[in-house]
VEXMAR-949176 format. One record per atom (N, C-alpha, C): y, x, z; residue in one letter; residue number from 0; atom name. Coordinates in nm, 3 decimals. Each point is the difference from the previous one (the first is absolute). Layout:
BEGIN
Y / X / Z / A / NUM / CA
...
! end
This chain:
BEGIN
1.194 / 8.065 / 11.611 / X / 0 / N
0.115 / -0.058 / -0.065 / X / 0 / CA
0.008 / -0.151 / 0.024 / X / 0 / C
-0.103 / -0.053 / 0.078 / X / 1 / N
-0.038 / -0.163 / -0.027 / X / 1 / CA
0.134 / -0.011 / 0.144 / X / 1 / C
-0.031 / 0.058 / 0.097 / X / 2 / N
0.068 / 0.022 / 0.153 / X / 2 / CA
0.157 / -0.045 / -0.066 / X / 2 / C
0.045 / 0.108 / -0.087 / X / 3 / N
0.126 / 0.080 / -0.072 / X / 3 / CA
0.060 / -0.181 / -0.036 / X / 3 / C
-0.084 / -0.061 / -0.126 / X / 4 / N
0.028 / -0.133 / -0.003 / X / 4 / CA
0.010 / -0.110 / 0.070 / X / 4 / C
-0.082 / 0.002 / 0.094 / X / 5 / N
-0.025 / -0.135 / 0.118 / X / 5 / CA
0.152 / 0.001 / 0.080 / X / 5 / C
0.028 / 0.125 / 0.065 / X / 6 / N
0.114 / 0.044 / 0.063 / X / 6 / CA
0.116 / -0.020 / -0.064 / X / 6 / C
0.027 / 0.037 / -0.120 / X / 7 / N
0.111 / -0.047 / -0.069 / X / 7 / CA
0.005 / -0.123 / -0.052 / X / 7 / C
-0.073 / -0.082 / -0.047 / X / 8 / N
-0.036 / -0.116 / 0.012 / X / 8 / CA
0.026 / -0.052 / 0.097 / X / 8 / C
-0.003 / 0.043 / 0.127 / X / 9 / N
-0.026 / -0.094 / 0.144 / X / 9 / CA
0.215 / 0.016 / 0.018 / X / 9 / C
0.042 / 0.115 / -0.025 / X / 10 / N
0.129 / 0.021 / 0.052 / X / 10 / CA
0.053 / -0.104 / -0.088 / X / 10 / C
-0.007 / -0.020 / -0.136 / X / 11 / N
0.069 / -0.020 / -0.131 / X / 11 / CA
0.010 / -0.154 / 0.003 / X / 11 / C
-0.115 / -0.075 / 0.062 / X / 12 / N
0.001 / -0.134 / 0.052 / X / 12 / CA
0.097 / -0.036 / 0.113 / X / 12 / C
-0.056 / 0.090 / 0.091 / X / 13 / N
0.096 / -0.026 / 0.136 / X / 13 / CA
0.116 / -0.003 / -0.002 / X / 13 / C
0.067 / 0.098 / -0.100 / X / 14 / N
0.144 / 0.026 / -0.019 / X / 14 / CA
0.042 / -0.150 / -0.099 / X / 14 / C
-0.073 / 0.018 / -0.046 / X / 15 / N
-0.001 / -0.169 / -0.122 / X / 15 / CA
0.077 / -0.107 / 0.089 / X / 15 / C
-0.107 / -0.015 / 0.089 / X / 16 / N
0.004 / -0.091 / 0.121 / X / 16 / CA
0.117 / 0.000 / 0.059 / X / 16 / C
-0.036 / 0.110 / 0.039 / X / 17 / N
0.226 / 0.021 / 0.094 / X / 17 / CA
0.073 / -0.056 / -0.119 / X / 17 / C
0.000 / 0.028 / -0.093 / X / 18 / N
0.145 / 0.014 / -0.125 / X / 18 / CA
-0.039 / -0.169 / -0.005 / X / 18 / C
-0.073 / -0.079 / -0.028 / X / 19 / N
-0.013 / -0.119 / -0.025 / X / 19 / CA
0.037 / -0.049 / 0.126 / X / 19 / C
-0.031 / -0.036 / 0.114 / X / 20 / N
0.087 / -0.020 / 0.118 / X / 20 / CA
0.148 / 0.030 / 0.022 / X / 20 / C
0.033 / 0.146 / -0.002 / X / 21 / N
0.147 / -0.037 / -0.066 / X / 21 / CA
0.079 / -0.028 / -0.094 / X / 21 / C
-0.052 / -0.030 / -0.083 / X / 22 / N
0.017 / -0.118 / -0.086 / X / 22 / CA
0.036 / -0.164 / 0.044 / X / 22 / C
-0.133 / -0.013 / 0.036 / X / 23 / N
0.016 / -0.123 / 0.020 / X / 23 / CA
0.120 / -0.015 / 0.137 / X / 23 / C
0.009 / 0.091 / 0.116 / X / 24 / N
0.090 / -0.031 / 0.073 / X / 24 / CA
0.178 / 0.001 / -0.043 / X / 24 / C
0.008 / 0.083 / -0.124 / X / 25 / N
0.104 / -0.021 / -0.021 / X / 25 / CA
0.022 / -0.159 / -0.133 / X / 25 / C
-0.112 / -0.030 / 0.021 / X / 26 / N
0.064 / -0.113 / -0.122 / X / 26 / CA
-0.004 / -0.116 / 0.122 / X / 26 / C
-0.033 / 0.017 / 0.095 / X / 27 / N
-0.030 / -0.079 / 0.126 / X / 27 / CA
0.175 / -0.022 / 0.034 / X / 27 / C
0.038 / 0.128 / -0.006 / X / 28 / N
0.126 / 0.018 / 0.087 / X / 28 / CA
0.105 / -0.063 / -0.116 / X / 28 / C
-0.006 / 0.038 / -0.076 / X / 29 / N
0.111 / -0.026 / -0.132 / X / 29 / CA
-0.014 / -0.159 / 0.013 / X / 29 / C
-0.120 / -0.040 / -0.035 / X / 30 / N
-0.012 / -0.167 / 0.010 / X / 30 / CA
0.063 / -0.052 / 0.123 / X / 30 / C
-0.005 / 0.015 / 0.088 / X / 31 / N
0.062 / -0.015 / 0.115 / X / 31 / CA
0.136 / 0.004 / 0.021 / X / 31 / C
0.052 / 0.097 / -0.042 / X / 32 / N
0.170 / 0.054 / 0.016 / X / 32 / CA
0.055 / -0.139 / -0.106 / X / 32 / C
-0.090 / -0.017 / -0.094 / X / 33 / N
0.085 / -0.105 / -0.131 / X / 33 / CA
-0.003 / -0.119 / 0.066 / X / 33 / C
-0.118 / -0.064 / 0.049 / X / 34 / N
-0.013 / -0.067 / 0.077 / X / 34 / CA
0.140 / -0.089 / 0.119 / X / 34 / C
0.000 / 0.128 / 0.090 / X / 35 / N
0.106 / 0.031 / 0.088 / X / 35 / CA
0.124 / -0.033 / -0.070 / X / 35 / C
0.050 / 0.075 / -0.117 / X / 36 / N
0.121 / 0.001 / -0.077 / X / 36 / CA
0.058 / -0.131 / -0.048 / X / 36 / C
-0.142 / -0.101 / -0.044 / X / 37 / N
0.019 / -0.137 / -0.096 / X / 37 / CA
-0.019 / -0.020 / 0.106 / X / 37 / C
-0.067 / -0.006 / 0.102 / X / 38 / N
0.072 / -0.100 / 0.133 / X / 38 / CA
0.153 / -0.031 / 0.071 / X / 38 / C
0.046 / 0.141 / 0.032 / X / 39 / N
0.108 / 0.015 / 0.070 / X / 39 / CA
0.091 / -0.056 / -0.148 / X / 39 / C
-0.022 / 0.016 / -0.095 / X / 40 / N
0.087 / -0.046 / -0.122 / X / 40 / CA
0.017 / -0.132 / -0.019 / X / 40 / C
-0.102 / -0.036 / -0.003 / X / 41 / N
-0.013 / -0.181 / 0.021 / X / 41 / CA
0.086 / -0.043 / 0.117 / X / 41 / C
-0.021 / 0.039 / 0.133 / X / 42 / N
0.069 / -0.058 / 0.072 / X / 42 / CA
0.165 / 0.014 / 0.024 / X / 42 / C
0.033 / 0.114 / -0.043 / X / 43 / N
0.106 / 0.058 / -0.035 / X / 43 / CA
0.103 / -0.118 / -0.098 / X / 43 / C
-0.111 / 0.010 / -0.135 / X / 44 / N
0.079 / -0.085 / -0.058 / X / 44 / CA
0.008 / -0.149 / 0.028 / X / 44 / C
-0.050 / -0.030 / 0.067 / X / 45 / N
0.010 / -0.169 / 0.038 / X / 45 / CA
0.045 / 0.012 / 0.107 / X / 45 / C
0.007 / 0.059 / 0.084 / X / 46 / N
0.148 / 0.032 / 0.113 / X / 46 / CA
0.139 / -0.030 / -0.092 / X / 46 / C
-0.002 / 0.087 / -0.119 / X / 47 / N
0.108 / 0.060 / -0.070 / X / 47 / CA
0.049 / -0.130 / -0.096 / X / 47 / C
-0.066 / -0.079 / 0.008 / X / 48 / N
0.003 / -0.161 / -0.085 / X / 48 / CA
0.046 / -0.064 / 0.069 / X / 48 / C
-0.035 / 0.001 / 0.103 / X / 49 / N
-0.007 / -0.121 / 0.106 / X / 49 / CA
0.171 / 0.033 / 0.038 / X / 49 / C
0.064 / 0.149 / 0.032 / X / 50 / N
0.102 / -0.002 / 0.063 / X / 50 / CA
0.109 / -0.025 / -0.123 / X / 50 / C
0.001 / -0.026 / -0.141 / X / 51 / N
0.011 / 0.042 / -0.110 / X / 51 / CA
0.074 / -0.192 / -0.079 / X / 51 / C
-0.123 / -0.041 / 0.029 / X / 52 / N
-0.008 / -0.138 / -0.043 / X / 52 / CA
-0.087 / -0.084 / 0.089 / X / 52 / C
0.057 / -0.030 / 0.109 / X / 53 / N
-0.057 / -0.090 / 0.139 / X / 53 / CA
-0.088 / -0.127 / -0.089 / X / 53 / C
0.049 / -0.056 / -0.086 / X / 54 / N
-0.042 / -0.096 / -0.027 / X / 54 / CA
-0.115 / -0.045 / -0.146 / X / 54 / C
-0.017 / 0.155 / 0.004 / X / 55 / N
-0.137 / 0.001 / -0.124 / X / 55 / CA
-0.108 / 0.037 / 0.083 / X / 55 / C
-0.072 / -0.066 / 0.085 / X / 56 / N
-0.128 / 0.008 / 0.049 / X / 56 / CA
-0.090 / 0.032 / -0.066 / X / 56 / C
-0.006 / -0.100 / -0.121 / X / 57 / N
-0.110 / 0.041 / -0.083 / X / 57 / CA
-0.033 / 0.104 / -0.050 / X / 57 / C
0.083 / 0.056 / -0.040 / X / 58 / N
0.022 / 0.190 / -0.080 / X / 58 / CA
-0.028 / 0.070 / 0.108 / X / 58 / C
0.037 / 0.021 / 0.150 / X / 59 / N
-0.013 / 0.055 / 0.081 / X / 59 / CA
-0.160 / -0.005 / 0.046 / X / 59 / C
-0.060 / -0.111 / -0.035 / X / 60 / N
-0.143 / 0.008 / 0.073 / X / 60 / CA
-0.068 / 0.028 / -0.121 / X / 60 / C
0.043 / -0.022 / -0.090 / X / 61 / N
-0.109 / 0.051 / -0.160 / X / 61 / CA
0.031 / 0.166 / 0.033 / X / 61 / C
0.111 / 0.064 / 0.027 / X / 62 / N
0.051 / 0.144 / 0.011 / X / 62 / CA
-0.144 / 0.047 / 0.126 / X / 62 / C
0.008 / -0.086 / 0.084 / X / 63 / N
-0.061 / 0.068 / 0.148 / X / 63 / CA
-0.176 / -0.009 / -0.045 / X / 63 / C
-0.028 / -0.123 / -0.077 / X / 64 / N
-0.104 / -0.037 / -0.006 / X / 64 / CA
-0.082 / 0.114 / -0.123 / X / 64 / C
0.061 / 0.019 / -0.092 / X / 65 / N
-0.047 / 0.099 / -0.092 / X / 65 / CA
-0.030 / 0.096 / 0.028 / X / 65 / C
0.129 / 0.071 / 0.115 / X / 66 / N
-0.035 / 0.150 / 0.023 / X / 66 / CA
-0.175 / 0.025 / 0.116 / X / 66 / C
0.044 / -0.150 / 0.099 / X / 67 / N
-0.119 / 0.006 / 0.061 / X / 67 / CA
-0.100 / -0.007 / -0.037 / X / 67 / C
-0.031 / -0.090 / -0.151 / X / 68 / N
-0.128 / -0.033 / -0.057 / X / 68 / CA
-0.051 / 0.165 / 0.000 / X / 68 / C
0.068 / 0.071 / -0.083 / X / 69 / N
-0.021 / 0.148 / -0.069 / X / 69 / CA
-0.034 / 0.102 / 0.101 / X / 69 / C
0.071 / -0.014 / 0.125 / X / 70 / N
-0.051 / 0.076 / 0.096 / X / 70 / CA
-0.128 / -0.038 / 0.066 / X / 70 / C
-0.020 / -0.132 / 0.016 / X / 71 / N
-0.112 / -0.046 / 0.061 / X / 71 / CA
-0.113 / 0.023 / -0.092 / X / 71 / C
-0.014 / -0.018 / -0.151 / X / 72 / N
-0.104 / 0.102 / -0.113 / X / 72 / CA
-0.029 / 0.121 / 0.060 / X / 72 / C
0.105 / 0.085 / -0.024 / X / 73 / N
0.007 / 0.126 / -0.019 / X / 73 / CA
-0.049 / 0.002 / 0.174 / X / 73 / C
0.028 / -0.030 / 0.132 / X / 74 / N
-0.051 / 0.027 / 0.064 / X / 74 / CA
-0.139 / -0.002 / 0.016 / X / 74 / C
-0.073 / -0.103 / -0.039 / X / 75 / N
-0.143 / -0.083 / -0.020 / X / 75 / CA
-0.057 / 0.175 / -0.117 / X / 75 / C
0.032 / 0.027 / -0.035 / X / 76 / N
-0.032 / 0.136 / -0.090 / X / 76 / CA
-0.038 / 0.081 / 0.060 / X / 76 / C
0.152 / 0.056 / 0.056 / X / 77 / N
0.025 / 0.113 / 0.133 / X / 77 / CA
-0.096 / -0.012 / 0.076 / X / 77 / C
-0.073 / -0.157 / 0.057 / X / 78 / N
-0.085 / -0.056 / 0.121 / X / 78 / CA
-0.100 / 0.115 / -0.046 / X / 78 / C
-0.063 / -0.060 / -0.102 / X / 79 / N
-0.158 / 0.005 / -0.131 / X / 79 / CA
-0.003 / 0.159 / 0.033 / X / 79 / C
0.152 / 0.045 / -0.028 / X / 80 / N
-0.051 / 0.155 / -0.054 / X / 80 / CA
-0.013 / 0.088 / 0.140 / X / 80 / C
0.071 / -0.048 / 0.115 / X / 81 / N
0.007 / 0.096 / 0.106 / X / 81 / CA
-0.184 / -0.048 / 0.119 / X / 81 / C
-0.013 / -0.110 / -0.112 / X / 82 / N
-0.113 / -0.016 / 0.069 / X / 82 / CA
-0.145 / 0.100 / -0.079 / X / 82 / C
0.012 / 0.005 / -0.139 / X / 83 / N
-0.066 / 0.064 / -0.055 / X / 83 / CA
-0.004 / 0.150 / 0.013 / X / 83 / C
0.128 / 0.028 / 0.105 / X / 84 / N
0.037 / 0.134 / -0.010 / X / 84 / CA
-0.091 / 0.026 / 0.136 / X / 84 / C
0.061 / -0.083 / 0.080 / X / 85 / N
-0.077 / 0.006 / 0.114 / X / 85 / CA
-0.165 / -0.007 / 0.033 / X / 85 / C
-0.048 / -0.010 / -0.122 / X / 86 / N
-0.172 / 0.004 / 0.047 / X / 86 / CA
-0.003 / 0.124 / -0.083 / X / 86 / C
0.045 / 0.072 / -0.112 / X / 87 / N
-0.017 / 0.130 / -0.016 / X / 87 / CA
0.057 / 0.093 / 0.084 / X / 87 / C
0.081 / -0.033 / 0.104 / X / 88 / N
0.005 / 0.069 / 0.096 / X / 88 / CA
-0.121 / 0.013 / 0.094 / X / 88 / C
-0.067 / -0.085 / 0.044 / X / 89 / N
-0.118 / -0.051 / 0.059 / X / 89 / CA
-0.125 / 0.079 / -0.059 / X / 89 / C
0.004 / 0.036 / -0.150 / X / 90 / N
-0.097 / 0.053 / -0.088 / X / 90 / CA
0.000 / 0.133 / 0.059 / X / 90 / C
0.141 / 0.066 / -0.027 / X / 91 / N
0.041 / 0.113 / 0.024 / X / 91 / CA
-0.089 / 0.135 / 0.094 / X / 91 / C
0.000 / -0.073 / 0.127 / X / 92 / N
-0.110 / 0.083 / 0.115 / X / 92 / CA
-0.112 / 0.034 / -0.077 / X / 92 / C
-0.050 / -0.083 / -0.048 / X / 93 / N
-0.170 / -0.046 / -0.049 / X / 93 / CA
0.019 / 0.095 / -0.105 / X / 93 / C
0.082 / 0.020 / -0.072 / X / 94 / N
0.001 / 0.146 / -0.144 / X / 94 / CA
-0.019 / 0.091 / 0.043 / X / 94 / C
0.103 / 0.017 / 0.136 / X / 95 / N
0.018 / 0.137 / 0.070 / X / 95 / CA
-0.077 / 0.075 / 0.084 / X / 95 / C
-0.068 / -0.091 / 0.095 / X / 96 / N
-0.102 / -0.011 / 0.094 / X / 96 / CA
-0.091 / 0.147 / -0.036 / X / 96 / C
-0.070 / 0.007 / -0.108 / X / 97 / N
-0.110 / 0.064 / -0.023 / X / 97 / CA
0.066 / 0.119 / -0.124 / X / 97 / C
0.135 / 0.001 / -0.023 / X / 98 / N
-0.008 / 0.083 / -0.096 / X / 98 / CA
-0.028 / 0.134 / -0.043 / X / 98 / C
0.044 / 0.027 / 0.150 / X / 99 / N
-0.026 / 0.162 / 0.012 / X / 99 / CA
-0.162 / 0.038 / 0.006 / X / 99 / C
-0.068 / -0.104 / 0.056 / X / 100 / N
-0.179 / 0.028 / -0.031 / X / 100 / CA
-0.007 / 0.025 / -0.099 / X / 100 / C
0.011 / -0.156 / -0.117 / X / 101 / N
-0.009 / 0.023 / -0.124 / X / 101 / CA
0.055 / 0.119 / -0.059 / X / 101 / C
0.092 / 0.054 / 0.021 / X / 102 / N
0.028 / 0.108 / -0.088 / X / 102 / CA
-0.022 / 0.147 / 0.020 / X / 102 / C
-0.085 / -0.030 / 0.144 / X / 103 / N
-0.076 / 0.090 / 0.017 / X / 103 / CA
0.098 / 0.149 / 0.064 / X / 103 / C
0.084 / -0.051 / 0.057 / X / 104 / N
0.118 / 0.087 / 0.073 / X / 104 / CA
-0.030 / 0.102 / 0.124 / X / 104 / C
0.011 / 0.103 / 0.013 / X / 105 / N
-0.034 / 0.053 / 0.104 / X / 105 / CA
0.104 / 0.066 / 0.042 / X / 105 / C
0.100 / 0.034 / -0.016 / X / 106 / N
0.124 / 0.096 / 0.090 / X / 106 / CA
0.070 / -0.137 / 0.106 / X / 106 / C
0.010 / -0.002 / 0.053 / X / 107 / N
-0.002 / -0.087 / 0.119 / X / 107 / CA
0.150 / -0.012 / 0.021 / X / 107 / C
0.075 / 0.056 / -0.054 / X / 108 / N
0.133 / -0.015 / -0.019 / X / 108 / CA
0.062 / -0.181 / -0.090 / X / 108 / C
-0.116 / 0.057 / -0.128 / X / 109 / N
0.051 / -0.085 / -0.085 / X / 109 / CA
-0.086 / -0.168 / 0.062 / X / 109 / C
-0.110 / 0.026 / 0.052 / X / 110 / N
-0.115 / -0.126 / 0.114 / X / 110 / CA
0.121 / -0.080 / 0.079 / X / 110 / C
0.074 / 0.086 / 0.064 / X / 111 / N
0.094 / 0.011 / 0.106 / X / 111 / CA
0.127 / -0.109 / -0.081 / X / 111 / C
0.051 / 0.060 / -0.081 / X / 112 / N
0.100 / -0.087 / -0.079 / X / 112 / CA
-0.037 / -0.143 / -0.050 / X / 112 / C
-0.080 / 0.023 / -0.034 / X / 113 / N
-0.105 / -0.155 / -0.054 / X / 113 / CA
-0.053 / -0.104 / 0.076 / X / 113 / C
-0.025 / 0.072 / 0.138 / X / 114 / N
-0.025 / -0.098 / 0.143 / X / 114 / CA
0.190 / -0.029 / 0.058 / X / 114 / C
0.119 / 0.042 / -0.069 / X / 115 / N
0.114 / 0.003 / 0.094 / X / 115 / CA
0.024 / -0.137 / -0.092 / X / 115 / C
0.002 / 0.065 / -0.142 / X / 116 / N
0.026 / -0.128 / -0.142 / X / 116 / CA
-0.102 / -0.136 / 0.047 / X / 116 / C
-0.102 / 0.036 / 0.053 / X / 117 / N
-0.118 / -0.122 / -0.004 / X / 117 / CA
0.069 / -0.047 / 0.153 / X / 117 / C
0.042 / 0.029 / 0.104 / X / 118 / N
0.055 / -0.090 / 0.091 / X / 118 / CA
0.116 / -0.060 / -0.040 / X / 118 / C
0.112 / 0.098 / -0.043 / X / 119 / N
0.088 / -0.099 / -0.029 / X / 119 / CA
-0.027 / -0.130 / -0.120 / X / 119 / C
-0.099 / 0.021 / -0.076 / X / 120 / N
0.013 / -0.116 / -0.129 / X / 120 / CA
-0.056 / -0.141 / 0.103 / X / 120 / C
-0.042 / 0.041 / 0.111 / X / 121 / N
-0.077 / -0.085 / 0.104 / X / 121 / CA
0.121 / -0.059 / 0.065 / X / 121 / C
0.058 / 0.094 / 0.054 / X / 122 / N
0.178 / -0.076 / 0.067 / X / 122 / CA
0.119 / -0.076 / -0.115 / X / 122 / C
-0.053 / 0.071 / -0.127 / X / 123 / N
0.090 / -0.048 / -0.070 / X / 123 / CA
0.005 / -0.140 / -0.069 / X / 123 / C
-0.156 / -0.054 / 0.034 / X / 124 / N
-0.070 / -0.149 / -0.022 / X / 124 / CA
0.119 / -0.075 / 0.100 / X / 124 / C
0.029 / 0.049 / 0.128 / X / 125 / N
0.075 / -0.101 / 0.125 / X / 125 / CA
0.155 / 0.012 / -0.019 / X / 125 / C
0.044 / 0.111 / -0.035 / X / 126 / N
0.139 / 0.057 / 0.014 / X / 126 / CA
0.073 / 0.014 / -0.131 / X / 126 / C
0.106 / -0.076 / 0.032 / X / 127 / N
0.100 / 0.032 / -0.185 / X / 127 / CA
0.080 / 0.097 / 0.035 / X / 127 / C
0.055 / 0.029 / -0.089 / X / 128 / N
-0.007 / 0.181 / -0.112 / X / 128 / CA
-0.074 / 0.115 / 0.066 / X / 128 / C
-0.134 / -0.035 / 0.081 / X / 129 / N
-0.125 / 0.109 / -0.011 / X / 129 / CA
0.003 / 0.013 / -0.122 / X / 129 / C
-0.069 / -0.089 / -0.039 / X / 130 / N
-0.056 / 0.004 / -0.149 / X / 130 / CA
0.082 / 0.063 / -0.103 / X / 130 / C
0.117 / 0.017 / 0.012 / X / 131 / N
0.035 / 0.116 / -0.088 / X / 131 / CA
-0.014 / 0.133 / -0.020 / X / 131 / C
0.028 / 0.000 / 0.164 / X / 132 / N
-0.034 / 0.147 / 0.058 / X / 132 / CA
-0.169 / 0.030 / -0.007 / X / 132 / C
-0.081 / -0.120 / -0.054 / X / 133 / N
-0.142 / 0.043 / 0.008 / X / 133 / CA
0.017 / 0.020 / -0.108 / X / 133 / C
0.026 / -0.044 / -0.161 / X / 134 / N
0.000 / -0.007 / -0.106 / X / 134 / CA
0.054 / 0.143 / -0.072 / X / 134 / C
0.110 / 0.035 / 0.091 / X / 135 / N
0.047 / 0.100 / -0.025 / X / 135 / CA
-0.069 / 0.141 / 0.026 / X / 135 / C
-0.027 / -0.004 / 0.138 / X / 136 / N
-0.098 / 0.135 / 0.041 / X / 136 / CA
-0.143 / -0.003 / -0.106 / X / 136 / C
-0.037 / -0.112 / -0.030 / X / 137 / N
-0.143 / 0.018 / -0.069 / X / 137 / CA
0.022 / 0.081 / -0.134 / X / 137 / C
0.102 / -0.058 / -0.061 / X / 138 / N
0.081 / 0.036 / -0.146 / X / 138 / CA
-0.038 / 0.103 / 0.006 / X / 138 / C
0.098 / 0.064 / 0.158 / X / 139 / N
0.083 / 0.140 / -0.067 / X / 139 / CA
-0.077 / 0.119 / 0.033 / X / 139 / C
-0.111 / -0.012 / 0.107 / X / 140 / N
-0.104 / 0.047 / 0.022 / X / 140 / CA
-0.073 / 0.041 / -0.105 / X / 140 / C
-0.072 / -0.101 / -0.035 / X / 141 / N
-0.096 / -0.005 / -0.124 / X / 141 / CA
0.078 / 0.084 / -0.139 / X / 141 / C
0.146 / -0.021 / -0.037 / X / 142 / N
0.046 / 0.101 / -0.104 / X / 142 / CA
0.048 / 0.113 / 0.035 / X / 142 / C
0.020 / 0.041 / 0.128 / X / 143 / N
-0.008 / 0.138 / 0.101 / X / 143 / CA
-0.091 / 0.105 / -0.043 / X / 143 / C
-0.113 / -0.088 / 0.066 / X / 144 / N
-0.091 / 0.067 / 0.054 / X / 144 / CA
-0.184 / -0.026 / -0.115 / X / 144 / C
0.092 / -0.092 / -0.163 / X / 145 / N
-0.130 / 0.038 / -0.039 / X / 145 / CA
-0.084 / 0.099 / -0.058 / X / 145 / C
0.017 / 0.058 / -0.042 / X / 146 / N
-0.061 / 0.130 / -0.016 / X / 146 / CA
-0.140 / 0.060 / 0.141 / X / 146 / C
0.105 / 0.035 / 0.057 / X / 147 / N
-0.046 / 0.020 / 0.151 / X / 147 / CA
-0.127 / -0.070 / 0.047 / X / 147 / C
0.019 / -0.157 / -0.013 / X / 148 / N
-0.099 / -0.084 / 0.019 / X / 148 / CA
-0.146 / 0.017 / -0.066 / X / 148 / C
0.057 / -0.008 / -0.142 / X / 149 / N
-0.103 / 0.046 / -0.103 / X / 149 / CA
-0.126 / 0.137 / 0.029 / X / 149 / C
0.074 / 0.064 / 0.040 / X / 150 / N
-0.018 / 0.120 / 0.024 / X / 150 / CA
-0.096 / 0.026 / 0.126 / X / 150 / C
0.057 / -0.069 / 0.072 / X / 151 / N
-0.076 / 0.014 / 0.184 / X / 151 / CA
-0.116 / -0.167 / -0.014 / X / 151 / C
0.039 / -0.060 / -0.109 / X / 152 / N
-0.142 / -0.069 / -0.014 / X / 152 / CA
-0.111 / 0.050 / -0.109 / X / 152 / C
0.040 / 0.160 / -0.081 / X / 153 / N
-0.117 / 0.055 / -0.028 / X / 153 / CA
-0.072 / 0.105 / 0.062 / X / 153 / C
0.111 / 0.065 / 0.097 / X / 154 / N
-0.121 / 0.066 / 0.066 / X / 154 / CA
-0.108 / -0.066 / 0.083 / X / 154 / C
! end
């Protein structure tokens, strides 16, 4: 029964892992899009000043200057977080690498899936939206196929 726990334990993390990664990539993306939005808005509206009232400079660069301050934050964030995202991507291999030992797997099917998931989380370190498609296959795998797992790591 100890096998029974380690194994579900080992999936119940991993899946953790995926769900917290997409997580964080979508608060990555959302921060970003707002980002984008109070930018193009800022400039928008001090275009929209400028053609409006030629001769209020001042309002027009407090308009341009605000929206940029806020984007340039919020980018400096976006920076922090896609960088933090990016070394748990880096982590990623190193979870995966050995899991199927650890859990003591033998149908070579499921070995097989876990070495396809463990290359791509490797491509998905270099390449943008791998990593979704890695995030995703690990997910949907692991709530597929746990039982199964469990199972072929107690015999």
């Amino acid at each position: 029964m100890a096998y029974h726990n380690d194994a579900a334990q080992l999936l119940k993390s991993t899946k953790s892992w995926a769900n917290k990664l997409l997580i964080v990539r979508l608060v990555k993306f959302v921060l970003g899009t707002i980002t984008l939005i109070v930018f193009v808005a800022g400039i928008t509206a001090s275009v929209g000043e400028i053609a409006a009232n030629p001769g209020e400079i001042r309002k027009t660069f407090s308009l341009f200057f605000g929206a940029t301050t806020f984007a340039i934050v919020m980018f400096v964030f976006w920076a922090l977080l896609s960088l933090a995202y990016w070394i748990l991507l880096i982590i990623s291999p190193f979870k995966l690498h050995d899991l199927p030992r650890r859990m003591n797997l033998k149908n070579v099917h499921f070995v097989s899936k876990f070495q396809g998931i463990f290359v791509l989380s490797i491509v998905a370190i270099f390449l943008i939206w791998i990593d979704l498609i890695y995030l995703i296959m690990l997910r949907s795998f692991i709530s597929k196929s746990e039982k199964e797992l469990i199972e072929d790591s107690l015999d």
